[in-house]
C-alpha positions, 0 to 999 in steps of 0.5 A: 170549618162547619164540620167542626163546629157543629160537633163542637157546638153539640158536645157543648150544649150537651155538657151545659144540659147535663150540669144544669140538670144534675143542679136542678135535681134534688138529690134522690135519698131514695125515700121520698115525702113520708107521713108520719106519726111518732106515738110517745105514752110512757115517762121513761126519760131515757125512752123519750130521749132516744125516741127524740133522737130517733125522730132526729135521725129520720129527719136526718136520712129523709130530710125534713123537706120530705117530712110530714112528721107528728109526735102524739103524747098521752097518758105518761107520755105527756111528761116529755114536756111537762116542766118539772116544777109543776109535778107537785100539783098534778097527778103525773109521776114524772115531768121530765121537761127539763132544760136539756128535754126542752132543747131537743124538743125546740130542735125538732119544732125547728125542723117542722116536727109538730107534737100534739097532746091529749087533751083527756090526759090533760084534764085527767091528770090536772095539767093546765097547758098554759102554765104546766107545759113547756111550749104548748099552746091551744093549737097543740091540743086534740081531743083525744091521743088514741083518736088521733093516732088513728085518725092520721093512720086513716090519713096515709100516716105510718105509725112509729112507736119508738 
């Protein structure tokens, strides 16, 4: 009876070992924790757009739990969310904030995608982030776009200009 049981005993614990690890284990995308900067300094809409759905489909392949991932804007690119009825005042040719833009920048936040904004752009252009902006706040803002892109490149961010 000993002689059976101890195989028996064996394969069992084995089987238990095996399925508790696999559980354990996250599953292996194959990429691993990634540092990120995604660099947005143009108005083209449909640009900004496909570069949001870029930044979706990344989070998609690496998960977001694997992502340290920032969006940079300067110059044009602030009109990513700069609300449209605040274009008048300004000295930007385009707010492309609008309520679909404003969606997939909402979206992305959610997942921890943070974005920050030139504050020379901000100054330079007339915008005032408290008023002209879609859901930016004090946090958001960095002295400099150039510098800090650089500044996280210095840091282990790779650059992506989509």
């Amino acid at each position: 009876m000993k002689a059976r049981f101890i195989p028996a005993l064996l394969a069992s614990a084995a089987v238990l070992f095996s399925s508790g690890a696999a559980l354990a284990a996250p599953a292996d995308n194959g990429y691993g924790k990634q540092k990120v900067v995604y660099h947005i300094n143009y108005d083209n809409p449909k640009q900004q757009a496909g570069a949001l759905r870029n930044i979706q489909n990344h989070i998609n392949a690496v998960g977001a739990e694997n992502l340290d991932l920032k969006v940079v804007m300067h110059g044009n690119g602030v009109s990513l969310v700069l609300e449209p009825e605040a274009l008048a005042h300004t000295k930007m040719k385009a707010a492309n904030g609008n309520a679909e833009m404003q969606a997939k920048v909402a979206n992305l936040k959610n997942q921890g995608v943070k974005f920050n904004i030139c504050a020379n752009t901000l100054r330079g252009k007339k915008i005032d982030f408290e008023k002209d902006l879609y859901d930016v706040n004090k946090a958001d803002i960095v002295p400099s776009g150039v510098a800090e892109l650089a500044h996280l490149q210095a840091q282990g961010y790779t650059y992506i200009k989509p």
